[in-house]
C-alpha positions as CSV (number, residue, x, y, z in Angstrom):
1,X,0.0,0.0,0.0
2,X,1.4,3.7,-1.0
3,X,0.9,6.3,1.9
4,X,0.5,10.4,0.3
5,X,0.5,12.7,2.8
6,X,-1.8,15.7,1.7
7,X,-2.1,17.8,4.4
8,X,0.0,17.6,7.8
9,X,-1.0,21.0,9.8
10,X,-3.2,20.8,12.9
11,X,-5.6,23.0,13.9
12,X,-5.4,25.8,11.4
13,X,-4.2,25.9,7.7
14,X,-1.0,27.5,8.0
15,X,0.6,28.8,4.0
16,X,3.8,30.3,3.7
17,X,3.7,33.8,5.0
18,X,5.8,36.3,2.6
19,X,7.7,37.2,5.3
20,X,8.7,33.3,5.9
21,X,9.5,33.1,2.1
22,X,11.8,35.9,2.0
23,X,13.9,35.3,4.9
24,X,14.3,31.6,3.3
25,X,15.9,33.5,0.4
26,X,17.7,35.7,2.6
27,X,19.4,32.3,4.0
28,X,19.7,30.7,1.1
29,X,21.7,33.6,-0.6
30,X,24.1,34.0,2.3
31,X,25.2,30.5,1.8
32,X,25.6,31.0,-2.2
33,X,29.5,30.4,-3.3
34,X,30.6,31.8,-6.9
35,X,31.0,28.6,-7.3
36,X,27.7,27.0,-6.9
37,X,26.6,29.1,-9.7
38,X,29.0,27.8,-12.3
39,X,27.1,25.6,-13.9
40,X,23.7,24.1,-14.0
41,X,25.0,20.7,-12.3
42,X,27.1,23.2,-9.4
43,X,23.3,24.7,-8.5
44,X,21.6,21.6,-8.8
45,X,24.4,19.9,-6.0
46,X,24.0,23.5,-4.3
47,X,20.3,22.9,-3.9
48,X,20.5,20.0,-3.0
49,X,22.8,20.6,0.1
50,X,20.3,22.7,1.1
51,X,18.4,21.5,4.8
52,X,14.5,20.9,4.1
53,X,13.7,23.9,6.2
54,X,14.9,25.8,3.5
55,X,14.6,24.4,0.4
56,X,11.3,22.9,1.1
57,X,8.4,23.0,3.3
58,X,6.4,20.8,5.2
59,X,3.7,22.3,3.7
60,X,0.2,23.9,5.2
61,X,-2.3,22.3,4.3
62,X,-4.3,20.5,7.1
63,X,-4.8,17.0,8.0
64,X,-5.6,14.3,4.8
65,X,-3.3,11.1,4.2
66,X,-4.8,8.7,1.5
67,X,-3.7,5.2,1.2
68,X,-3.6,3.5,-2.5
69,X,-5.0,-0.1,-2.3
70,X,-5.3,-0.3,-6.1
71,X,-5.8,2.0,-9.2
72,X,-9.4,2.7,-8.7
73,X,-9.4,2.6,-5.1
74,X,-8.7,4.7,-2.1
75,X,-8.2,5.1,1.9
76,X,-8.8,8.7,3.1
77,X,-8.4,9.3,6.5
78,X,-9.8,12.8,7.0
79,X,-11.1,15.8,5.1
80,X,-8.8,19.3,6.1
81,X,-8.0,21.4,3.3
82,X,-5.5,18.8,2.0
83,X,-8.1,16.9,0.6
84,X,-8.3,19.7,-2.0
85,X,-5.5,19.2,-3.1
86,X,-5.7,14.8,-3.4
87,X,-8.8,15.8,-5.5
88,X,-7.2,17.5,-8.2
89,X,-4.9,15.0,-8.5
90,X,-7.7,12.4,-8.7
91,X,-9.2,14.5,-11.6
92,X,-6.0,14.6,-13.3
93,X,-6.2,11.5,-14.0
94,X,-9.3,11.4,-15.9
95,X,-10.4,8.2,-14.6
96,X,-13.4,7.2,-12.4
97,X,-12.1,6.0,-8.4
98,X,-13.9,4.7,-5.4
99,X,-13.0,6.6,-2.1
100,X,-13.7,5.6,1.6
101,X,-13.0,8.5,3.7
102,X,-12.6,7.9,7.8
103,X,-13.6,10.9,9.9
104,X,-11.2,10.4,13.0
105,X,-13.4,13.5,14.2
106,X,-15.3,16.9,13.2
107,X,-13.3,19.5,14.7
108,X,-13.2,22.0,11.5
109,X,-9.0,21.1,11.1
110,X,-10.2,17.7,9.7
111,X,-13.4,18.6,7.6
112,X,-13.1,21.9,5.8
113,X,-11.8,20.4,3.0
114,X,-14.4,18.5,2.0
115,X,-16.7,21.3,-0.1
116,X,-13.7,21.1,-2.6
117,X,-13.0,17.4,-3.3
118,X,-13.1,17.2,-7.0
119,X,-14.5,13.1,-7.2
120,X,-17.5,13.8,-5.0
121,X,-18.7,16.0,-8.2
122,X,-17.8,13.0,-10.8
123,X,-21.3,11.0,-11.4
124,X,-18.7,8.2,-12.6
125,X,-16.7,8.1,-9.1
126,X,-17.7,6.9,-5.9
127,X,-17.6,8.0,-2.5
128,X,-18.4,6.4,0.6
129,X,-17.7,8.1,4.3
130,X,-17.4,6.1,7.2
131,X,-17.3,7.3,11.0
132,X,-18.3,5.5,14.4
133,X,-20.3,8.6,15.5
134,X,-24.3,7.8,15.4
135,X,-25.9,10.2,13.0
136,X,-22.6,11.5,11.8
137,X,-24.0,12.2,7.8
138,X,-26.3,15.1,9.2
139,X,-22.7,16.4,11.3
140,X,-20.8,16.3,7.4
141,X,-24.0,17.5,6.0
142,X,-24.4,20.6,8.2
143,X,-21.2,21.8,7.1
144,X,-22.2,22.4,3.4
145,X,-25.4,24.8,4.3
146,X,-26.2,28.3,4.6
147,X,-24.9,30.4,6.3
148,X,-21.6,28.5,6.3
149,X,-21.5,27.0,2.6
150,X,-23.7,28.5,-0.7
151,X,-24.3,25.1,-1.7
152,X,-25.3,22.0,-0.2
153,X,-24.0,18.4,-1.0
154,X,-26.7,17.8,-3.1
155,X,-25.0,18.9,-5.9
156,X,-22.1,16.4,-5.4
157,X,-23.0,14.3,-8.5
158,X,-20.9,11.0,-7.3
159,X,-23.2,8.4,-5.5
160,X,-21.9,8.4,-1.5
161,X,-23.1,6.1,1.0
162,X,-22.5,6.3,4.2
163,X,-21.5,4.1,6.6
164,X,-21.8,3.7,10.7
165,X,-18.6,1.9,12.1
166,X,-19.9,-0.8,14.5
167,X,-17.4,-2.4,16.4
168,X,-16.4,-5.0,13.6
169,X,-13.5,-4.3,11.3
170,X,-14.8,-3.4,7.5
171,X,-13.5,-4.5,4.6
172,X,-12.0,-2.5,1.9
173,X,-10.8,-4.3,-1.4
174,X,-8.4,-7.0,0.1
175,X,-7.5,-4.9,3.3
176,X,-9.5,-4.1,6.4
177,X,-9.9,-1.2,8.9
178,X,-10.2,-1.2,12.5
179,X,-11.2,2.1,15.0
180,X,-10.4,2.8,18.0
181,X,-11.7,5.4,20.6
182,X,-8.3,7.8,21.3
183,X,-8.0,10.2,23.9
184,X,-8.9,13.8,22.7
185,X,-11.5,16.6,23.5
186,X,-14.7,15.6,22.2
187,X,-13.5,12.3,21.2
188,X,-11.7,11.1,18.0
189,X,-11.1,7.9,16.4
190,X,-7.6,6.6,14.9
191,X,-7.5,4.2,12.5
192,X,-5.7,0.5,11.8
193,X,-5.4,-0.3,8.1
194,X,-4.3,-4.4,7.9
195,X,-3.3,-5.4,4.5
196,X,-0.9,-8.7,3.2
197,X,-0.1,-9.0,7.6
198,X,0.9,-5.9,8.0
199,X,-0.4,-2.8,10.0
200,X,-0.7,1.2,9.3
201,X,-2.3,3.2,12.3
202,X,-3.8,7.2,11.5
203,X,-4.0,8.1,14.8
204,X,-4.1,12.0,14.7
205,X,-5.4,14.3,18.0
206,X,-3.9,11.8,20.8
207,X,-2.9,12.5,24.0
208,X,-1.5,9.5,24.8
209,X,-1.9,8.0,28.2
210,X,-1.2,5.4,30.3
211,X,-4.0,2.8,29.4
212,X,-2.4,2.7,25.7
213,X,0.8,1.7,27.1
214,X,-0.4,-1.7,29.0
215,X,0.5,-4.4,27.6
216,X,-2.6,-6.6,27.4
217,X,-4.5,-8.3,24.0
218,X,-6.5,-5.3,22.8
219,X,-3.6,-2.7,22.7
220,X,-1.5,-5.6,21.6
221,X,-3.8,-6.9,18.8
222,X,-4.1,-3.2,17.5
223,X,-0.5,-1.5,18.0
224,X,2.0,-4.0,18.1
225,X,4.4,-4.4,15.1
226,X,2.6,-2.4,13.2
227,X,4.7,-1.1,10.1
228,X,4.1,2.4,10.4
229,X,2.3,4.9,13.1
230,X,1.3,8.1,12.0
231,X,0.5,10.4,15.3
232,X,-0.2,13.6,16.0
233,X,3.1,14.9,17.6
234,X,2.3,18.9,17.8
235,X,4.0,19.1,20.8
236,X,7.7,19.3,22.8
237,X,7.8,17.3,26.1
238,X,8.0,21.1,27.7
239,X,4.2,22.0,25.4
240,X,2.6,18.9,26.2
241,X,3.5,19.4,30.5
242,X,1.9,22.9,30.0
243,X,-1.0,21.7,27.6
244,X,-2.6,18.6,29.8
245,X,-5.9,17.8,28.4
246,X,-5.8,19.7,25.1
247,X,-5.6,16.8,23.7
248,X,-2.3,16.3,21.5
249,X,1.4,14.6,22.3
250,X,4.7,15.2,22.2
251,X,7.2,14.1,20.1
252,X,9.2,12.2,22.8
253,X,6.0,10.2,23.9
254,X,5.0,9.2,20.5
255,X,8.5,7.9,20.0
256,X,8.2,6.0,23.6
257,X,5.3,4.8,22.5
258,X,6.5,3.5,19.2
259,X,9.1,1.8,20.8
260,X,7.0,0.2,23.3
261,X,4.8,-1.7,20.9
262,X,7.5,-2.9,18.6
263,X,6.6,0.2,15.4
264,X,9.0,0.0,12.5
265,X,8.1,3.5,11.6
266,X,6.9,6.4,13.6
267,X,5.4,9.6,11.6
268,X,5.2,12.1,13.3
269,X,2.0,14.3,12.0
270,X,-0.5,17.2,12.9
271,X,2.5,20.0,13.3
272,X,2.1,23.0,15.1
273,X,0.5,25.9,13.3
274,X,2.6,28.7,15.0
275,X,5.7,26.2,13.9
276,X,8.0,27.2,11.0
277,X,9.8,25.1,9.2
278,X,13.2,25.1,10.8
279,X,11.1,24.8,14.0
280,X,9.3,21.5,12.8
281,X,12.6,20.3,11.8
282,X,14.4,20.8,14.5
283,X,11.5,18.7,16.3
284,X,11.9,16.2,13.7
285,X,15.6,16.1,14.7
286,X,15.2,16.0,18.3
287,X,12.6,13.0,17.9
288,X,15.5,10.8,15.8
289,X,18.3,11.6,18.7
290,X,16.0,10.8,21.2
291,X,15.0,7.1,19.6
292,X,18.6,6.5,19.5
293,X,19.4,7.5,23.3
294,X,16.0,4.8,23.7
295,X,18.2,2.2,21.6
296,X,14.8,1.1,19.9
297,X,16.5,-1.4,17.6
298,X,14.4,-0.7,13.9
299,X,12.6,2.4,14.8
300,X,12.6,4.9,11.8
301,X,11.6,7.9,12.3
302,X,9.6,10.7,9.6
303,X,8.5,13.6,9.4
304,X,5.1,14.2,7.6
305,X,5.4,16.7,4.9
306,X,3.1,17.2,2.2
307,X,4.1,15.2,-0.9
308,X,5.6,13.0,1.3
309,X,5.2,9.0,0.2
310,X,5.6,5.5,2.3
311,X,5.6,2.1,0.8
312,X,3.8,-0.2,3.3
């Protein structure tokens, strides 16, 4: 299965201020040489030697990973404003595809997005949306009415269906998907995706605690091993002391967690808006020293960025 990573902000989208833009520039000319300028392979390898902060961007978009099961089919987990962006690159294609999007919750970060998906206005796609909330169509329809939307979801010309989460895994094509109640204000779901004997979790607006750390057969059947974790990690150890109860984790204690249950990738998702670049990076780089101080043998870690694509 490929992982795309569409949108990776929490809470708020977050573009590229001018400001931001220029003072990447600014940096990125003081570091010039005559020489990198030489010729057009002496600027490519400049470029390239470039840190991410600066020569990309983690992008700022809010929260929507898809997962490719086949051609025609898709895994969305959630609806922020990066699911804008996988629409147009569904319509690109010119071909019809079914989606299944998973709500983890309706707090506005993981739904605004969802007025502007390109397939739900292809009569020849299909879209179905699945959430364990009772009643959860009229939450998803409510969204797309006056005075907050012009038009309603009516004129979304793809057939949707929608579908109530019991507490059975569902299938989709040859994989299937698990929930599971997280801890978060207002409650949100993550995700297990189990395809071929191996595991992907979505598990965005956790505060991990204590209960998801004991090692008994629910939390082993759901986290252990699993291949890849993507968790909201919006937080330093320092943030996450201050912010009890808001309902997000730390970088450290995603990775602590990760290593507990045996994760061969940890993902670390749902960035701070009021981060930068160079500040999510240096996160990013805190989280990899600190998994090698644990001595977690296998642990990778990653940092979500938008583009950003996992084999699984």
């Amino acid at each position: 299965m490929r992982i795309r990573f569409w949108g990776v902000r929490g809470s708020v989208p977050t573009p590229l201020t001018p400001s931001r833009l220029r003072s990447k520039i600014s940096s990125i000319l003081q570091r010039v040489e005559p020489s990198d300028l030489e010729s057009q392979e002496a600027r490519e390898r400049f470029l390239a030697s470039l840190p991410p902060y600066l020569f990309s961007s983690v992008g700022g978009n809010t929260s929507c990973v898809e997962g490719e099961l086949r051609d025609d089919l898709r895994i969305v987990f959630d609806a922020g404003t990066g699911i804008r962006e996988l629409g147009r690159a569904l319509a690109a294609r010119k071909r019809p595809v079914d989606c299944r999007v998973f709500f983890s919750h309706f707090h506005w970060d993981h739904l605004q997005g969802l007025p502007f998906f390109a397939p739900a206005f292809d009569p020849s796609s299909r879209i179905a949306y699945h959430s364990p909330v009772p009643g959860f169509r009229e939450i998803v329809e409510a969204q797309m009415r006056a005075p907050w939307f012009p038009v309603t979801m009516d004129v979304m010309r793809a057939p949707r269906e929608w579908i109530e989460l019991s507490g059975e895994p569902i299938a989709v094509g040859d994989a299937t998907v698990s929930h599971r109640t997280m801890n978060h204000p207002g409650g949100c779901y993550s995700y297990m995706v189990e395809r071929d004997g191996k595991k992907v979790i979505y598990s965005t607006d956790t505060e991990l605690e204590r209960s998801d750390f004991l090692r008994n057969g629910e939390n082993a059947a759901y986290f252990e091993n699993a291949e890849a974790l993507i968790i909201d990690a919006q937080y330093t150890l320092d943030e996450a002391l201050e912010k009890t109860d808001w309902g997000h984790s730390s970088f450290s204690l995603a990775a602590d967690f990760a290593s507990a249950w045996g994760i061969r990738r940890l993902v670390l998702f749902h960035h701070e808006p009021s981060y930068d670049d160079r500040k999510i990076e240096t996160i990013f780089k805190s989280a990899e020293w600190y998994v090698e101080r644990l001595a977690s043998r296998g642990l990778e870690v990653i940092l979500a960025r938008e583009g950003l694509e996992i084999e699984v």
